[in-house]
C-alpha positions in Angstrom: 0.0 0.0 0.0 1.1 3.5 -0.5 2.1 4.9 3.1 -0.4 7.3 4.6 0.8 10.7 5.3 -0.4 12.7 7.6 0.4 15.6 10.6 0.7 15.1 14.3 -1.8 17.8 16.0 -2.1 17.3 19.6 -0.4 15.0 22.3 -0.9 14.1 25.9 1.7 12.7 28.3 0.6 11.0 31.8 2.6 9.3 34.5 1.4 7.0 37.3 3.7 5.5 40.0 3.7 1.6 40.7 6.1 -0.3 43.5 7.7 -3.8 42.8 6.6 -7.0 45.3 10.5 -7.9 45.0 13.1 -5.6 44.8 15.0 -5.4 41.5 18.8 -5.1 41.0 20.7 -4.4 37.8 23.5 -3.0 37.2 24.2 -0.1 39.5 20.7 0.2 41.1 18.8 -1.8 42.6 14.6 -0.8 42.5 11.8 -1.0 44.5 9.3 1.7 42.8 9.4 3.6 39.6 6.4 5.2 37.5 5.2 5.1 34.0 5.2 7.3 31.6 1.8 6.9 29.1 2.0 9.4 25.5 -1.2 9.9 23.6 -0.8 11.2 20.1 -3.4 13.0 17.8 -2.9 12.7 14.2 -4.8 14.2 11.0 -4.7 12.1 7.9 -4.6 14.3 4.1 -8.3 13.2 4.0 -9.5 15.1 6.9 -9.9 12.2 9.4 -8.5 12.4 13.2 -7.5 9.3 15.3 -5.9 9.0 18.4 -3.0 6.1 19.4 -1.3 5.5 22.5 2.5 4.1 24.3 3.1 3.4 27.4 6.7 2.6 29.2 8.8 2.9 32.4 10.4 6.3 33.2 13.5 3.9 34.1 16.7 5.5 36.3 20.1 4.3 35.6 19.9 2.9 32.7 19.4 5.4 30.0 21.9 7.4 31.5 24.1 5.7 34.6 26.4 8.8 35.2 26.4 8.9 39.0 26.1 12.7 39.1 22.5 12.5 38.5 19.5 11.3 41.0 17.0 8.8 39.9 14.6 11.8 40.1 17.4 13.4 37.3 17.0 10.7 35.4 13.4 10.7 35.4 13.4 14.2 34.4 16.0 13.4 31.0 13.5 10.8 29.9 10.2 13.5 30.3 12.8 16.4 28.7 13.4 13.5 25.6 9.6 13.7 25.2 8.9 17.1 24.8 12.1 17.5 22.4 10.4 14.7 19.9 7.1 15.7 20.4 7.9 19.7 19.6 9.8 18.3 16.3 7.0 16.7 15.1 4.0 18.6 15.8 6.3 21.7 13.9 7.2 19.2 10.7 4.2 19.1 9.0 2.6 16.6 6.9 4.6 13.1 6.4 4.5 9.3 6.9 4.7 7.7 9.7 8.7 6.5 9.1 9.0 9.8 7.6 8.2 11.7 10.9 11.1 9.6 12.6 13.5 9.9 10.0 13.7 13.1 9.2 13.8 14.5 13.4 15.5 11.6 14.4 18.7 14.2 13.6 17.8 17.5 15.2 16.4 15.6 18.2 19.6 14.3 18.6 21.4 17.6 18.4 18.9 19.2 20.8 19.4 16.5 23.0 23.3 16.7 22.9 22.9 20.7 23.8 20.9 20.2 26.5 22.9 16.9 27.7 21.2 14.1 26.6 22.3 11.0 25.4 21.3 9.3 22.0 19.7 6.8 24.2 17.5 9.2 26.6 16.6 10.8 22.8 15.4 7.3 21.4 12.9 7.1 24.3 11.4 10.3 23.2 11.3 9.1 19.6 10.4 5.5 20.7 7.0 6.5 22.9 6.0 8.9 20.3 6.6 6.9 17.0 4.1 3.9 18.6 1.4 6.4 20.4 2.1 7.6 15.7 1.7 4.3 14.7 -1.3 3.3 17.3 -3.3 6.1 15.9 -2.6 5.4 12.4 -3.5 1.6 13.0 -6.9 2.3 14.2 -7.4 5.1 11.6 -7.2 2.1 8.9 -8.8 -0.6 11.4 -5.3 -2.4 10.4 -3.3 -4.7 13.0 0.1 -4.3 13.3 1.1 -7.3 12.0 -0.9 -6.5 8.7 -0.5 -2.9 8.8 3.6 -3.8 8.8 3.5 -6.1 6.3 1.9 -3.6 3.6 4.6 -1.2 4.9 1.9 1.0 6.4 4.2 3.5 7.7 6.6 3.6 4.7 9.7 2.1 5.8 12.4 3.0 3.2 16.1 3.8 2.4 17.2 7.0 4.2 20.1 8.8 5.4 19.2 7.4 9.3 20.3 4.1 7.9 22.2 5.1 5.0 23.9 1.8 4.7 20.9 0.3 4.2 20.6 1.8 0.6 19.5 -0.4 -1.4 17.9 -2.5 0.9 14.1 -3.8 0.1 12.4 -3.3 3.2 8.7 -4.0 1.3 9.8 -7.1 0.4 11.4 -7.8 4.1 7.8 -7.1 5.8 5.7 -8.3 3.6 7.3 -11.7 4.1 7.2 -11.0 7.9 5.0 -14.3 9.6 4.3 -13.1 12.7 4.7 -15.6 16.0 1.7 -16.5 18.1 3.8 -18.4 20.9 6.8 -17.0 22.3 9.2 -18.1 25.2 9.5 -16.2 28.1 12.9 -15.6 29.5 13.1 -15.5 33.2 15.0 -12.7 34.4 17.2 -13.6 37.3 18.0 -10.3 38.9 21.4 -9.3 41.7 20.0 -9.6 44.4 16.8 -12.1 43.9 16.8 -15.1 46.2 18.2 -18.5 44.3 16.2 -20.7 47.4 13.5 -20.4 49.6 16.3 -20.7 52.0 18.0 -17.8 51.0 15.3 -15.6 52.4 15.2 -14.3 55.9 11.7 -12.6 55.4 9.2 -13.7 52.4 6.6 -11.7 50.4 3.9 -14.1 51.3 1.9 -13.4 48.7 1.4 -16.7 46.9 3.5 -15.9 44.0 6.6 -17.2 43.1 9.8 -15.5 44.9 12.9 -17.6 44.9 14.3 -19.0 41.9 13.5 -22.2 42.8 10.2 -21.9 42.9 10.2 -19.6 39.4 11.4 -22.6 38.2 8.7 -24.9 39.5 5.6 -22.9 38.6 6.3 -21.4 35.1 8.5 -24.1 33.6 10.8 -21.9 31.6 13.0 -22.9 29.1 15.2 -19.9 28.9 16.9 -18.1 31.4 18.6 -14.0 31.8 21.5 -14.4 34.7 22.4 -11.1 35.4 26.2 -10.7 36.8 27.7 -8.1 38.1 31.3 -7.5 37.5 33.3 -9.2 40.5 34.4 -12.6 39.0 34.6 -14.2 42.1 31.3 -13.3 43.1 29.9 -13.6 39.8 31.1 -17.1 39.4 30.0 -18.0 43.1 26.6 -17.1 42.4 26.1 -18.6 38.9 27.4 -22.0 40.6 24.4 -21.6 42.9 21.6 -21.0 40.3 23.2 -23.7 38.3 22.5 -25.8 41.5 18.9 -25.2 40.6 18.7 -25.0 36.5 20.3 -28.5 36.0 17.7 -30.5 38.3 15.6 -29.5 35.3 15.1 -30.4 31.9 17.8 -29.0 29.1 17.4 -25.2 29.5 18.8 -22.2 27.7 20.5 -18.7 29.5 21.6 -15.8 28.1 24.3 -13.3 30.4 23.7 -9.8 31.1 26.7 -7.6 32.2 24.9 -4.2 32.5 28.0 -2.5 31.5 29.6 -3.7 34.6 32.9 -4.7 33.2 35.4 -2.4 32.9 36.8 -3.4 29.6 36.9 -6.8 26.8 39.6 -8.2 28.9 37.5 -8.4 32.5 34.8 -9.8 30.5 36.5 -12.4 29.3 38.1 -13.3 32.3 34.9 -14.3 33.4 34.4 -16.8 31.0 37.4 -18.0 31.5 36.8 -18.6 35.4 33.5 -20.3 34.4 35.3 -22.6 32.5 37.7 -23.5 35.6 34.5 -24.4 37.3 33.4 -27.9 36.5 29.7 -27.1 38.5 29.1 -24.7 35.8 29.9 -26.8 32.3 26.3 -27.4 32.3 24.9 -23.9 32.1 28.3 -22.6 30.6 27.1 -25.1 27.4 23.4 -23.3 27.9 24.3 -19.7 27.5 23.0 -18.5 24.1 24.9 -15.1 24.3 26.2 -12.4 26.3 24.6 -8.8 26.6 26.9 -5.8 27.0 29.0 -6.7 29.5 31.8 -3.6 29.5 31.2 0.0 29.9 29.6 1.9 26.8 32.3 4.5 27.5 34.4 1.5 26.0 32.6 -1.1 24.5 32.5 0.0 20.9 36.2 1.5 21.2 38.3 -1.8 21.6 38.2 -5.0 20.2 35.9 -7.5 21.4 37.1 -10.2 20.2 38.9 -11.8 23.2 35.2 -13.0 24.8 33.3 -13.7 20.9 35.3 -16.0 20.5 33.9 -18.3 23.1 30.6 -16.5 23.0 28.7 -14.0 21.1 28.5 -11.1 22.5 25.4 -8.2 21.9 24.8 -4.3 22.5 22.1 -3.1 25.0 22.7 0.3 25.9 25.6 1.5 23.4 23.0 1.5 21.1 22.3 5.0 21.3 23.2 6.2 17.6 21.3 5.3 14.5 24.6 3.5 13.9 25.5 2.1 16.8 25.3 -1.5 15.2 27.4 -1.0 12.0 30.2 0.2 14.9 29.7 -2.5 16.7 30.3 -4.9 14.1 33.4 -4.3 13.2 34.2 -4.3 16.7 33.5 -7.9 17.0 29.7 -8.4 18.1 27.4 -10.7 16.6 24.1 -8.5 17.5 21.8 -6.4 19.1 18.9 -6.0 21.5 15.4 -4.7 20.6 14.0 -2.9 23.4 10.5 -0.8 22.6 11.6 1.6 24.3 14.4 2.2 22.1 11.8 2.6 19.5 10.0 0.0 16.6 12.0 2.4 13.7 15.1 1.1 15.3 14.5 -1.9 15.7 13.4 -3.2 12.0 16.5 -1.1 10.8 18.8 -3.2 12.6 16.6 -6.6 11.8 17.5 -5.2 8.0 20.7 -5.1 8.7 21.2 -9.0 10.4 19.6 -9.9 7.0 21.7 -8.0 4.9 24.8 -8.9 6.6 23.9 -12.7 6.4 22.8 -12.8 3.2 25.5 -11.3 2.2 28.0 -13.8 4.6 25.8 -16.8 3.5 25.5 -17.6 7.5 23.5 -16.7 10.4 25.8 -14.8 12.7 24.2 -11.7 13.5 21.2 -11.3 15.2 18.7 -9.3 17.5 17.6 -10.5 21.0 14.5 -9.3 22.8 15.0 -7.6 26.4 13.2 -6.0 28.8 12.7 -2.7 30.7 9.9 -3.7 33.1 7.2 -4.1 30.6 4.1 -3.7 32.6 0.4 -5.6 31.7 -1.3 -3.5 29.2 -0.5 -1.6 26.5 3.2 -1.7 27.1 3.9 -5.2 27.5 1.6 -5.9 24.6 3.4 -3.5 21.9 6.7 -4.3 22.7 5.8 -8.3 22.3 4.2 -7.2 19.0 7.1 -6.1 17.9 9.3 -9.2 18.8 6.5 -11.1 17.0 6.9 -9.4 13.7 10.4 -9.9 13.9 10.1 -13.7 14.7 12.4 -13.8 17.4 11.3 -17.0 19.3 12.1 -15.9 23.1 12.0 -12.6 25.1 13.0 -11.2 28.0 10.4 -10.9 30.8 10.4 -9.6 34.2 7.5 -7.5 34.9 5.2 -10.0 35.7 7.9 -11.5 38.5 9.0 -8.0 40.0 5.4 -6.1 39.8 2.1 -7.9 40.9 0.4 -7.6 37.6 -1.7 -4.8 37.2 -0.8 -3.2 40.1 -1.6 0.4 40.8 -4.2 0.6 37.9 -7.9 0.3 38.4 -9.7 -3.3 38.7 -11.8 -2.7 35.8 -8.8 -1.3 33.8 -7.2 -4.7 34.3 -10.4 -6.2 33.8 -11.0 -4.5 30.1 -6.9 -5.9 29.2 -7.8 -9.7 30.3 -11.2 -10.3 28.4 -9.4 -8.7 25.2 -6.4 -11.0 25.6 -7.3 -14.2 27.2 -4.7 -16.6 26.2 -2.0 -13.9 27.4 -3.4 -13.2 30.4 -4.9 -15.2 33.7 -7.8 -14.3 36.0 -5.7 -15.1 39.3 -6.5 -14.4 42.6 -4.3 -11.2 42.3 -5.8 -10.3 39.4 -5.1 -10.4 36.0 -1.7 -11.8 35.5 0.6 -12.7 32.4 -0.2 -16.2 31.7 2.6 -18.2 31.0 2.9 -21.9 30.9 5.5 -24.4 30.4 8.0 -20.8 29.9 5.6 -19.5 26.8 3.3 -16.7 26.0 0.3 -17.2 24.2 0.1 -14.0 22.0 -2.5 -14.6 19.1 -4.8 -11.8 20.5 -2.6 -9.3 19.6 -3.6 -9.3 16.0 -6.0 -6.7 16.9 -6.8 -3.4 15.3 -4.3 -0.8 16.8 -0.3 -1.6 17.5 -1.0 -4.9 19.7 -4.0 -3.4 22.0 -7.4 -2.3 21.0 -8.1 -1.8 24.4 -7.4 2.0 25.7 -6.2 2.5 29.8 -7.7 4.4 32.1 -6.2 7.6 31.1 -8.0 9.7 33.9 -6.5 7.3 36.3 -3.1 9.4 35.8 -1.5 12.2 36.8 -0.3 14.4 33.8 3.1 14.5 33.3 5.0 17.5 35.3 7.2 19.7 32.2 10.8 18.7 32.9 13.3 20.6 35.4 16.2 19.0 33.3 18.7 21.4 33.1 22.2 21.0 30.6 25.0 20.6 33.1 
């Protein structure tokens, strides 16, 4: 189909706090409450019609930006300033399609964000939250899933400077041979400081859900596992022998490592992996893991070589993907992919998914690739885009941990959650806690998300929120 052009006229950002049942620890910070931010996005089609679309995702501290100057309240603030810097470029740019309205910002946010302080990552969120609440409205303006509204190129993917590599690349014929998954693994995120065994906890939740690893284990009957670790080698490998301890009285499982920039360089990381394989109580999930996520510092992980750790390994990018290029750098630096994160924006995401298929076509192998991660998807419209997105991709497991660290709908109104489980049945379960992600033997039922809009037909309660305070962020 020909993309639809049309102008952004009017958006509307919310925010509503929630609180974790278990307290979460990656990298540098360990969290027990956070709040979400929730964009709504106007847009006028050349015909005269209006429609309305809506994103939702975590306003998440230290991980955007993890310079230790700034408070998590800082942080917060850099994500809410990202947000008004893409939505100002966009309402000013007139009429365009929907990958248009990235493209062509996607540069002078950057450089307003670099001004004012901003990373290329805390920009993307801007971009990211925006470009779905864009692609939601559009979506329901043509009464179009996403999975059918991609693969007729809806928003008019196509060569552009962003991803001038890419120049010659057919991206209509990529999505429109797009077969979207219905079942996808969930991958159990085992956090730094999350119990490994009931009897690792001095004081318990009590609050019938799973807490300790263990009992993860027992109850969901996942196949694939995130170990976070956390840049002491001693202590890293002392903990890994002890979730091992509990992975291998189970079936053959799968693991992926997360490093969370806590290496200081390529050589720390692979001393790791060298310690691991001193330690005979570890060859079985040393054989599991899959790959390993950013492990050094994005100060210098797409400066030096990382070849000393892919060799054993392949290693991906997390948070040095910031530029629009990130990936190509990375590359030649020795990684074999890259994670797709919604909140690092759908635009992103099928750029780099060109680029694994252009660089293995072009190898005649299968070494690069994109994994699915997390950033504390909650139930409802967030969880269900960003798994929408995986879908499309056909990447067959993805990171989840908001349904373990946050007690399903939590903090939003009963019939809110109420509204999310009759829409989407088979992904989520009436519990006794509510609505909950339903996930059995470690999958996700997603069928239901072939629904008119971008993976949710179903609108939250938006009154329900606060609006979103304008930001204090200031350039240091």
């Amino acid at each position: 189909m020909t993309a639809p052009r049309f102008r952004l006229i009017a958006t509307e950002r919310r925010e509503w706090p929630f609180r974790l049942r278990l307290p979460f620890r990656f990298g540098v910070i360990t969290v027990t409450h956070g709040r979400q931010a929730v964009v709504t996005a106007r847009i006028r089609l050349e015909d005269g019609r209006e429609a309305e679309g809506i994103a939702a995702e975590t306003l998440a501290a230290k991980w955007f930006d993890k310079d230790p100057r700034w408070t998590d309240a800082q942080n917060e603030d850099q994500l809410r300033r990202a947000l008004e810097i893409a939505s100002d470029a966009t309402l000013a740019a007139g009429t365009n399609t929907a990958f248009g309205h990235f493209a062509e910002s996607w540069a002078p946010c950057e450089a307003t964000g670099a001004a004012e302080g901003l990373n290329p990552l805390v920009v993307a969120y801007g971009r990211a939250l925006l470009d779905r609440a864009i692609l939601d409205a559009l979506l329901r303006a043509h009464d179009m899933s996403f999975f059918a509204g991609m693969q007729a190129n809806i928003g008019g993917l196509r060569p552009h400077a962003v991803c001038a590599d890419l120049g010659d690349f057919d991206f209509d014929r990529m999505l429109d041979k797009t077969e979207p998954a219905t079942t996808i693994q969930a991958r159990h995120t085992v956090g730094l400081v999350d119990p490994i065994t009931i009897a690792d906890q001095a004081e318990r939740v009590g609050d019938g859900l799973p807490e300790a690893l263990e009992e993860v284990a027992g109850i969901y009957g996942h196949w694939y596992w995130k170990l976070k670790v956390g840049g002491n080698v001693e202590a890293d490998v002392d903990r890994l022998c002890r979730i091992a301890a509990v992975l291998d009285i189970g079936p053959r499982y799968h693991a992926t490592l997360d490093g969370n920039e806590q290496y200081e360089d390529a050589e720390g990381a692979a001393e790791l992996w060298r310690a691991m394989e001193r330690e005979p109580r570890l060859d079985r999930l040393r054989a599991s893991i899959l790959f390993i996520e950013q492990p050094v510092k994005r100060a210098k992980a797409l400066s030096v070589p990382m070849t000393a750790l892919a060799t054993s390994r392949p290693v991906i990018v997390d948070e040095s993907d910031g530029p629009m290029d990130a990936f190509v750098t990375a590359r030649g630096m020795g990684y074999s992919g890259v994670s797709t994160k919604a909140c690092k924006g759908i635009w992103r995401s099928l750029i780099n998914h060109a680029r694994c298929r252009a660089w293995n076509a072009e190898a005649g192998d299968y070494r690069h690739f994109m994994s699915a991660e997390d950033l504390t998807t909650l139930p409802g419209t967030c969880v269900q885009q960003d798994l929408a997105l995986v879908a499309l991709m056909g990447i067959t497991h993805v990171e989840r941990n908001g349904h373990h660290f946050i007690a399903g709908f939590e903090g939003r109104p009963e019939a809110e959650a109420e509204r999310f489980a009759l829409a989407h049945p088979d992904l989520y379960g009436v519990t006794r806690h509510g609505p909950r992600l339903r996930i059995r033997n470690g999958a996700l039922e997603i069928g239901s998300l072939d629904t008119p809009g971008l993976g949710a037909t179903v609108m939250p309660d938006l009154d329900a929120m606060q609006p979103m305070p304008r930001s204090e962020w200031r350039a240091p």
